[in-house]
C-alpha positions in Angstrom: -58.5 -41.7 -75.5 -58.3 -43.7 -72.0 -57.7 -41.4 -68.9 -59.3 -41.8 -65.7 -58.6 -40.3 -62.3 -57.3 -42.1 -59.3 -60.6 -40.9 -57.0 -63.8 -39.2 -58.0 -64.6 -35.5 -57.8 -67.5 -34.2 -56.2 -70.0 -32.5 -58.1 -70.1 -28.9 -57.2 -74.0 -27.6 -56.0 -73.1 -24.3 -55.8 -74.2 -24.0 -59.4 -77.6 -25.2 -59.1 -78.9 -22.1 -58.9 -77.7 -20.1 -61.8 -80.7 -19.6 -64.3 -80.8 -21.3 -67.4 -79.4 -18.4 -70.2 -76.3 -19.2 -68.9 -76.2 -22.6 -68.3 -73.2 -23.3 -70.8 -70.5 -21.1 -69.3 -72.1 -22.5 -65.9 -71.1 -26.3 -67.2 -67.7 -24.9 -67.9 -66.8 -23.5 -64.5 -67.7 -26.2 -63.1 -65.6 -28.6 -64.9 -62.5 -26.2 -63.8 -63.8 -26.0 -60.4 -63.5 -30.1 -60.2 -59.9 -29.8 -61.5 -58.8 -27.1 -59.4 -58.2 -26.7 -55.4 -59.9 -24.3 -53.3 -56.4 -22.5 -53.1 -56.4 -22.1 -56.9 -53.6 -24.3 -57.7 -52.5 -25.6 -60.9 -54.2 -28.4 -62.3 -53.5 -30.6 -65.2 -56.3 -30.2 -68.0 -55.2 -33.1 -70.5 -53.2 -36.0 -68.4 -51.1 -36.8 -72.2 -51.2 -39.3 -75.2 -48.7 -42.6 -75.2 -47.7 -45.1 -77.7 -46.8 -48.5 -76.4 -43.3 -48.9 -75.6 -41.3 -51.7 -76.9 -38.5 -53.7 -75.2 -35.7 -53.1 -77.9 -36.5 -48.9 -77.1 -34.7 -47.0 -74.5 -37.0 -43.9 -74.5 -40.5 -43.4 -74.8 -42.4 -40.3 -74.7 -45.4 -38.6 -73.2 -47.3 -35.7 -75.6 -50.0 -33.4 -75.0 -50.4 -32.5 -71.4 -52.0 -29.2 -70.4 -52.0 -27.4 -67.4 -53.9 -24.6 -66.5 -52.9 -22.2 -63.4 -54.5 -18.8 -61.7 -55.5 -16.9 -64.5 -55.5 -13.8 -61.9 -51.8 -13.6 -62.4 -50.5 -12.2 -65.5 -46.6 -13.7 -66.0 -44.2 -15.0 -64.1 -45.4 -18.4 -62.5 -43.3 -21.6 -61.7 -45.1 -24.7 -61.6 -44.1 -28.1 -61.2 -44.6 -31.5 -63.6 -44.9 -34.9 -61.2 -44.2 -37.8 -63.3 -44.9 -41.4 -61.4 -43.4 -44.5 -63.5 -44.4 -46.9 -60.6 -45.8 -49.1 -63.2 -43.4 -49.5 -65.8 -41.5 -50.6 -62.8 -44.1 -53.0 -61.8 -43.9 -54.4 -65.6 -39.6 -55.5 -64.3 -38.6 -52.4 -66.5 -34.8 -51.4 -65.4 -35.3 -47.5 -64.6 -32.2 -46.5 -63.0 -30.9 -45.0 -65.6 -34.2 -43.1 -66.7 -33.6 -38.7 -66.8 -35.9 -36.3 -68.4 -34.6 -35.9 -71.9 -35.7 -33.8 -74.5 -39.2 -31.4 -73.7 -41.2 -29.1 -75.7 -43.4 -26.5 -74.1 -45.7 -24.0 -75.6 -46.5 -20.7 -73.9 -43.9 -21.9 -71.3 -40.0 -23.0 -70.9 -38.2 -25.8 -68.8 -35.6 -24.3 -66.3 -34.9 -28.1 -64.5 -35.4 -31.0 -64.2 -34.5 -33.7 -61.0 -35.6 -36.8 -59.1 -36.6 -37.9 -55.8 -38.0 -40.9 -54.2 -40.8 -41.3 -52.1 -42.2 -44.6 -50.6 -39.6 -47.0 -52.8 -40.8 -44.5 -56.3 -38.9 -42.7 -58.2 -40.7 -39.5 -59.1 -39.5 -37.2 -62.0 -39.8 -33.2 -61.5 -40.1 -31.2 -64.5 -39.7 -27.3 -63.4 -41.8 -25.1 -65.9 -41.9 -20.7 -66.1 -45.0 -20.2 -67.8 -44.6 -17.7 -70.2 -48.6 -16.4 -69.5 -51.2 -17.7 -67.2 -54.0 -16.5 -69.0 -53.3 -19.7 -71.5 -52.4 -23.2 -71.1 -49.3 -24.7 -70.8 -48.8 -26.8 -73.9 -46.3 -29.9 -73.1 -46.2 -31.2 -76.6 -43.6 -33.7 -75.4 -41.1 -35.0 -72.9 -38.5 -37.4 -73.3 -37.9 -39.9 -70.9 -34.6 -41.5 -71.9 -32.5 -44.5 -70.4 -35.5 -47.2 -70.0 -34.1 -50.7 -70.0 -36.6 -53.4 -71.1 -34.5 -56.2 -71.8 -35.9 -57.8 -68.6 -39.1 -56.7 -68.8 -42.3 -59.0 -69.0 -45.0 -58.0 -70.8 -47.9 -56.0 -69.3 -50.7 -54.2 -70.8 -52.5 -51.1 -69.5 -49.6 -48.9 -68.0 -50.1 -45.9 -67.3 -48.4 -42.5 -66.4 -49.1 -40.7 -62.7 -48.8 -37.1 -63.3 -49.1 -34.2 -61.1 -48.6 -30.4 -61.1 -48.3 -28.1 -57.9 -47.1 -24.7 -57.7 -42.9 -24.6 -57.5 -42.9 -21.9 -54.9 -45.6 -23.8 -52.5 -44.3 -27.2 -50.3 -47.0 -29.3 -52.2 -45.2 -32.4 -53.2 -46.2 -35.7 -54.7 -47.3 -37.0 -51.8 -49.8 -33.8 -50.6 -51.2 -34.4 -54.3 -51.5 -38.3 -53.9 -53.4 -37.9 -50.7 -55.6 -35.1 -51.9 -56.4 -37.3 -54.9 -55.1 -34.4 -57.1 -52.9 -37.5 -59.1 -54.1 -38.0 -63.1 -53.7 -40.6 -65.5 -52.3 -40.8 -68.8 -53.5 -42.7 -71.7 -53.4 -46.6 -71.4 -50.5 -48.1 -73.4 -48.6 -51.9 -73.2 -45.0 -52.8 -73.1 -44.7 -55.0 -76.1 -42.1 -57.8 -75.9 -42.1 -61.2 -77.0 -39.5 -64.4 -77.7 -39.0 -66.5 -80.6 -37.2 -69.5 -80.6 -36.5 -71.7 -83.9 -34.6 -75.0 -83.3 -31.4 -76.2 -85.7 -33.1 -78.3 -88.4 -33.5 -80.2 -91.6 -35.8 -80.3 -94.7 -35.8 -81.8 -97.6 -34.6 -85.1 -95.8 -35.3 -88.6 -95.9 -38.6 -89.8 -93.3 -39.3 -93.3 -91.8 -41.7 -93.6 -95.1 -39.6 -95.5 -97.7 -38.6 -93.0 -100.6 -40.1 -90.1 -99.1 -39.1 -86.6 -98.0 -40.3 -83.9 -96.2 -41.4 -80.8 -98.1 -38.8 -78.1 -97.3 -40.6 -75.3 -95.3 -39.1 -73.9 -91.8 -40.6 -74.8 -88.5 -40.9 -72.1 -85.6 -40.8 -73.7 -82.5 -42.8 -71.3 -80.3 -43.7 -67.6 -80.9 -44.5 -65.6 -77.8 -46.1 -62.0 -78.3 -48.7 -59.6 -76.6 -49.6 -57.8 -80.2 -50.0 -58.9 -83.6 -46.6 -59.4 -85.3 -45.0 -60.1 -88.4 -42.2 -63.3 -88.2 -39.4 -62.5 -91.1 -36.7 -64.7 -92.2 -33.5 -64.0 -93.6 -30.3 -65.9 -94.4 -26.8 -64.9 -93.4 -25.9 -62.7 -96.6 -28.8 -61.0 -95.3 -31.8 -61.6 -97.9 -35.1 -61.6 -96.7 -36.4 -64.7 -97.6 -40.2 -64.6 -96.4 -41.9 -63.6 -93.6 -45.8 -63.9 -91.9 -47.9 -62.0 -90.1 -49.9 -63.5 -87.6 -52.5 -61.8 -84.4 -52.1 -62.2 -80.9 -55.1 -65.0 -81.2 -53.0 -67.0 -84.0 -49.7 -67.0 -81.9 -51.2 -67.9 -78.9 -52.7 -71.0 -80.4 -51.0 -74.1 -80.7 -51.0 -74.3 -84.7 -47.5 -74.4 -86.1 -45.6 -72.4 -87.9 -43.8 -72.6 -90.8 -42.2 -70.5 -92.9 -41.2 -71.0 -97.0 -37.5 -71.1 -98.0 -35.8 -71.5 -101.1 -32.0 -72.1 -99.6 -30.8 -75.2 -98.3 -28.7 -75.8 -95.5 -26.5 -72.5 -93.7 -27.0 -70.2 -90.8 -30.3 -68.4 -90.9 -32.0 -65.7 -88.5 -35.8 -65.0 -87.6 -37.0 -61.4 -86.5 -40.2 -61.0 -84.5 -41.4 -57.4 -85.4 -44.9 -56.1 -84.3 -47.1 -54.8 -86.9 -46.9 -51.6 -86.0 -43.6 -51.0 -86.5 -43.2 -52.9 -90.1 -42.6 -50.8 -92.8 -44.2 -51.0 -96.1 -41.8 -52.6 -97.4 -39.8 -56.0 -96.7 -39.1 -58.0 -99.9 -35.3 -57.6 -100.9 -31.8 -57.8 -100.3 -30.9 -54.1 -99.4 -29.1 -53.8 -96.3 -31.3 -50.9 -95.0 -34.4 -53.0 -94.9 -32.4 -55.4 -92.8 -31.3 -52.9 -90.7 -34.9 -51.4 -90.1 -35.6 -54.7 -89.4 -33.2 -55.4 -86.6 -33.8 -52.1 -84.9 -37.6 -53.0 -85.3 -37.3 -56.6 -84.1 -38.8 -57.7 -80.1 -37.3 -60.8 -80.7 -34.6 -62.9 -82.7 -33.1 -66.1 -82.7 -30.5 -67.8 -85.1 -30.6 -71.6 -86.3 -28.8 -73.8 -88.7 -30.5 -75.4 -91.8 -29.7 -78.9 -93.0 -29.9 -81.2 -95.6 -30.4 -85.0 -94.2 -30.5 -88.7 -95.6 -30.4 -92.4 -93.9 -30.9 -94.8 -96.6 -31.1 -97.9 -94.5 -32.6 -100.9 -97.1 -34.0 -104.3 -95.6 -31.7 -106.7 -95.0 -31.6 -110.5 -94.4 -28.8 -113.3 -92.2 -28.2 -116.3 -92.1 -26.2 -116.3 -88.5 -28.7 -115.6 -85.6 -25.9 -113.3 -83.6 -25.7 -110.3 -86.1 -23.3 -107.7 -84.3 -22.9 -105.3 -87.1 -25.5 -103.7 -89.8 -23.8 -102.8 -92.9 -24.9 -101.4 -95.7 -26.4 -98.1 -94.6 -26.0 -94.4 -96.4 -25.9 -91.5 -94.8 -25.3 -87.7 -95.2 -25.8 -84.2 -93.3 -25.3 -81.4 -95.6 -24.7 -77.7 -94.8 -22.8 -74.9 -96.2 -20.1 -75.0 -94.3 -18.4 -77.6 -96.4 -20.1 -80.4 -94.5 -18.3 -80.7 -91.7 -21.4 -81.2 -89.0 -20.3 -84.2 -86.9 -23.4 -86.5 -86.6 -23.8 -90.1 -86.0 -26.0 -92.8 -87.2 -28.1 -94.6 -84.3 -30.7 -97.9 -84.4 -33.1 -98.1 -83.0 -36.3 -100.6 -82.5 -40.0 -99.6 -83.6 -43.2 -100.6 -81.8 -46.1 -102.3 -84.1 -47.6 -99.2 -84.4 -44.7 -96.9 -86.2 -43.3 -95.4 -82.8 -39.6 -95.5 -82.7 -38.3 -96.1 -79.3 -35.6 -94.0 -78.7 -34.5 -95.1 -74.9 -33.5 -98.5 -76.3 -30.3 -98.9 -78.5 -29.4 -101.2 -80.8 -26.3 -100.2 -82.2 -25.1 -96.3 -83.6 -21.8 -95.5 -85.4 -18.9 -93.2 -84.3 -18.6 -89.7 -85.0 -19.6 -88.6 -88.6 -19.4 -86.0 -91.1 -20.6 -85.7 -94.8 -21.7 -88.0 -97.0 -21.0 -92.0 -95.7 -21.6 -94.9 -98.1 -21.8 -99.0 -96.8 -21.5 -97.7 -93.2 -21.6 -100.7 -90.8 -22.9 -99.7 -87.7 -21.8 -101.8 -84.9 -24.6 -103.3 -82.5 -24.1 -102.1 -78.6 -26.3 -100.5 -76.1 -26.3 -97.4 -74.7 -23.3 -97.7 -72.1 -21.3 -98.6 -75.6 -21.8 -103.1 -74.3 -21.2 -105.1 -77.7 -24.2 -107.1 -78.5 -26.0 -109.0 -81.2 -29.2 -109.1 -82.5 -30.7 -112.4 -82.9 -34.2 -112.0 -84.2 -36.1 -110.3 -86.7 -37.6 -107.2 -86.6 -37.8 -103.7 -87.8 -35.6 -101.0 -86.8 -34.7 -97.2 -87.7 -31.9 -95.5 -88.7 -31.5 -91.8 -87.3 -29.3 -88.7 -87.7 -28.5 -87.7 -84.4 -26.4 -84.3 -84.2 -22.9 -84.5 -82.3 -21.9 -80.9 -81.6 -17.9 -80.4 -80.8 -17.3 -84.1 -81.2 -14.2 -85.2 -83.3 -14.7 -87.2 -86.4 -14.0 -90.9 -86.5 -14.0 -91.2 -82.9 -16.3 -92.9 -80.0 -19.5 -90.5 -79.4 -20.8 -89.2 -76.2 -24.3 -90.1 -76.7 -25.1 -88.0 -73.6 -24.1 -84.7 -76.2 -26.6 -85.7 -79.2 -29.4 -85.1 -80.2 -32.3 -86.3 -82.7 -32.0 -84.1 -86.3 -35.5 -82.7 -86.1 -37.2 -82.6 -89.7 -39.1 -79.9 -90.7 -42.1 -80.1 -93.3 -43.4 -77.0 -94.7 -47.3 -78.5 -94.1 -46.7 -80.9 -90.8 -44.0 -78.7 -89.1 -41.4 -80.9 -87.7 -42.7 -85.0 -88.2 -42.2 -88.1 -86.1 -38.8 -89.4 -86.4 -36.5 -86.5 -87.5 -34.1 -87.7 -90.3 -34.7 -91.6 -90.3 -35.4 -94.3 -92.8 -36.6 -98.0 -91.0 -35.8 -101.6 -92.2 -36.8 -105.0 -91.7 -33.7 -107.3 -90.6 -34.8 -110.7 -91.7 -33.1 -114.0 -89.8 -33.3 -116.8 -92.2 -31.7 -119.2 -89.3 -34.7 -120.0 -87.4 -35.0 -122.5 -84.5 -36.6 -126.0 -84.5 -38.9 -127.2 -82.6 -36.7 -128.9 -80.0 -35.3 -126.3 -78.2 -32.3 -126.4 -75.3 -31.7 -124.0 -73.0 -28.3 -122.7 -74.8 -30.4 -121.6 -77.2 -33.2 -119.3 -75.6 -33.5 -116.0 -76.2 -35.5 -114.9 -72.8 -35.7 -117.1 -70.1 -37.9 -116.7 -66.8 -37.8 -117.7 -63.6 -41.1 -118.7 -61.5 -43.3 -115.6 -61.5 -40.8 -113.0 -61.6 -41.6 -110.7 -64.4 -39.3 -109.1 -67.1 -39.3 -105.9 -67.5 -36.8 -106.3 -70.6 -39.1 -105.5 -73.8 -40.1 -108.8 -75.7 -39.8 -108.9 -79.8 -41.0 -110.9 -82.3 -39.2 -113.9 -83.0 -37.6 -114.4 -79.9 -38.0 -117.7 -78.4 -39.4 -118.0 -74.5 -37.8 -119.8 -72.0 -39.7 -120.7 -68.7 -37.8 -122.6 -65.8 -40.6 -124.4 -63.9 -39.9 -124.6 -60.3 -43.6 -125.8 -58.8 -43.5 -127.7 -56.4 -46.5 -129.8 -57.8 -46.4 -132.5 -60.4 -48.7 -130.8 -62.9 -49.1 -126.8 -63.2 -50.2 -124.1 -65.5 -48.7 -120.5 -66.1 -50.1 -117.3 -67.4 -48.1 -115.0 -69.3 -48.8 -111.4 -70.4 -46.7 -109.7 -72.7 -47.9 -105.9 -72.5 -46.7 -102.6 -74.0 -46.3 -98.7 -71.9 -49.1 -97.3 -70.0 -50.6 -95.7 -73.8 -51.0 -99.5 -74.8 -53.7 -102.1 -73.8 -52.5 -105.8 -73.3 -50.9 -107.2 -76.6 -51.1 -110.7 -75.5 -51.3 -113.1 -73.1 -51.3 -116.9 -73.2 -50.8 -120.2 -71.0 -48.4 -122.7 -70.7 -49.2 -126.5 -69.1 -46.5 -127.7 -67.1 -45.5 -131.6 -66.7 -42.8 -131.8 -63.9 -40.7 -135.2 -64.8 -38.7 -136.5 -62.1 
């Protein structure tokens, strides 16, 4: 047990002359000297236990506070219980609505309770008639009901102020504060936490050819100040698996992922500290979900999907392709596949990044299963184009929430499918398969400028991105008969120079 006083007694030296035969009962007056006033005022023995509160509770509890009075007086005194909750305040709990609830004394009865504030805190008076002052008052327990911690941040430490005073004297909290009469109850910490878990796919299709990713469920980010059990369940309300994990383990930035054996539907994920599992949480009874929503810090509810681009290579003749055909795709849920979702290409750098800022075409608005999609080829303000080199590209699911089927997307309202892998957590690309686009019509050697693909002017560079393939135009204006230019071709700030090389110049008049 953690207590501690807000200021240090003073020993007493009075007692340093009482001879040693009685040096026990000498020990023990002096300990109730420390704790009691030179007017013999009550004084609080035991300050009280505490549990740590939690932010779906709205009471918690103080147990086991004693208070000893004048033990002159035989029956009949009124005393009265100061209780300080400065700092759950200070932890952004809502206490406005806080009263003294239920309270049971021993050896004493309640006859009122009230509230007043005092330097911007609310203190709570518990009025007490003690049955006999030659024992204790036993306060096995008072209530304090109507905390709100829905806003609450997490804090550790808290403790209660408590302090008692005589009810027929003018002592109030604030005599007691100054006199440092004010004790401390046990330390306890106001658990919260958040979970969030991001609408996703497994079991889908990945930029590797033929592969997909193990189906396991990604947590996005766990947030909690005591060790705690994650639990999923589907929507029929079976609990499908769940993990415990410390403070230490959710802290760190190791993902999480969770087992499943349903595909595609709504799904929700409980955050539940350990303390307040129960022994048991396999099943499909509706109490154990219950106890686990009543138990739960946290929650958060997500979507599970089935994805698949098939998107095979391909080779053209024609140099100006403006539509890829030939592509599969398919988002499956539970909800008889109607997810609108669209298709998008995109290029990929040498090294397997796919760059999604740049596009090279993307469908209209999709749902189910699509088979020999074409996909026309347009940038992102929704420009026709054409794609006149070869290349790899990627094919991606992107999600198109409240869009209507078969018609122009919003691109500004998708987003990338994420893919979830039971062993990698979510991997690079989401729901995607890559090609390589293969132009058989390549140019010859002699080269006008109708047929360039990039041409530049002077030294001015080009910040457009340069593929492979592509044929480079320069338009020499030096002044001089004979010159030489340096090009560099380079990559994002993550890159090193790709390549660079020279090109003589001959100036014919």
């Amino acid at each position: 047990m953690d207590r501690s006083s807000l200021t240090q007694y003073r020993p007493v030296a009075v007692l340093v002359m009482c001879v040693i035969v009685v040096s026990v009962a000498a020990v023990g007056v002096a300990q109730a000297s420390a704790e009691t006033d030179a007017r013999g005022s009550p004084n609080i023995t035991d300050s009280g236990d505490t549990e740590n509160l939690f932010s779906f509770e709205n009471r918690h509890s103080i147990s086991n506070i004693e208070i000893r009075t004048d033990n002159e007086k035989s029956s009949g005194g009124n005393v009265t219980l100061y209780i300080n909750l400065i700092e759950l305040r200070n932890a952004n709990i809502d206490l406005s609505e806080v009263a003294i609830g239920d309270t049971e004394v021993r050896n004493g009865r309640v006859i009122g309770t009230n509230k007043t504030r005092n330097d911007n805190q609310t203190i709570h008076k518990i009025k007490i008639n003690q049955s006999n002052t030659s024992n204790p008052i036993q306060v096995d327990s008072v209530q304090l009901a109507g905390v709100n911690g829905t806003n609450g941040k997490k804090a550790g430490d808290i403790q209660y102020r408590l302090g008692i005073a005589d009810a027929n004297s003018t002592v109030g909290y604030k005599d007691l504060e100054s006199d440092g009469q004010i004790r401390q109850s046990e330390k306890f910490d106001f658990v919260d936490g958040s979970i969030t878990v991001r609408d996703q796919a497994t079991a889908s299709t990945t930029l590797r050819k033929n592969s997909r990713t193990s189906v396991g469920v990604t947590v996005s980010k766990v947030v909690s100040n005591a060790n705690s059990t994650i639990v999923l369940a589907n929507e029929n309300g079976d609990i499908l698996s769940y993990k415990s994990r410390t403070v230490q383990e959710l802290s760190s930035k190791n993902g999480l992922s969770l087992n499943t054996s349903t595909l595609g539907g709504s799904f929700n994920v409980y955050l539940i500290p350990d303390s307040r599992v129960g022994t048991q949480l396999d099943g499909t009874d509706k109490d154990t979900l219950d106890q686990i929503k009543q138990s739960a810090v946290a929650e958060d509810e997500f979507q599970m999907y089935l994805g698949t681009v098939q998107f095979n290579n391909q080779e053209y003749e024609s140099r100006r392709i403006t539509n890829i055909t030939n592509i599969t795709s398919e988002v499956r849920d539970i909800s008889e596949a109607n997810t609108p979702y669209i298709v998008s290409i995109h290029p990929i750098t040498a090294d397997g990044e796919i760059i999604y800022s740049d596009y090279i075409g993307y469908s209209n608005v999709l749902t189910g299963v699509n088979d020999g999609l074409t996909v026309p080829v347009r940038n992102i303000s929704g420009d026709r184009g054409s794609i006149w080199h070869s290349n790899r590209y990627a094919a991606t699911i992107r999600l198109a929430p409240r869009q209507k089927v078969g018609e122009p997307v919003n691109l500004n309202s998708t987003y990338l499918l994420p893919n979830s892998d039971i062993k990698k957590q979510f991997i690079e690309g989401g729901v995607s398969d890559s090609s390589d686009i293969h132009i058989s019509n390549v140019h010859s050697s002699q080269v006008g400028s109708s047929e360039v693909d990039r041409l530049f002017n002077g030294t001015k560079s080009d910040r457009d991105r340069v593929y492979s393939g592509e044929v480079i135009g320069y338009r020499n204006e030096l002044s001089q008969e004979n010159g030489r230019v340096k090009f560099g071709v380079n990559c994002d700030r993550r890159r090193r120079l790709r390549a660079s090389f020279e090109l003589s110049l001959t100036r014919h008049c």
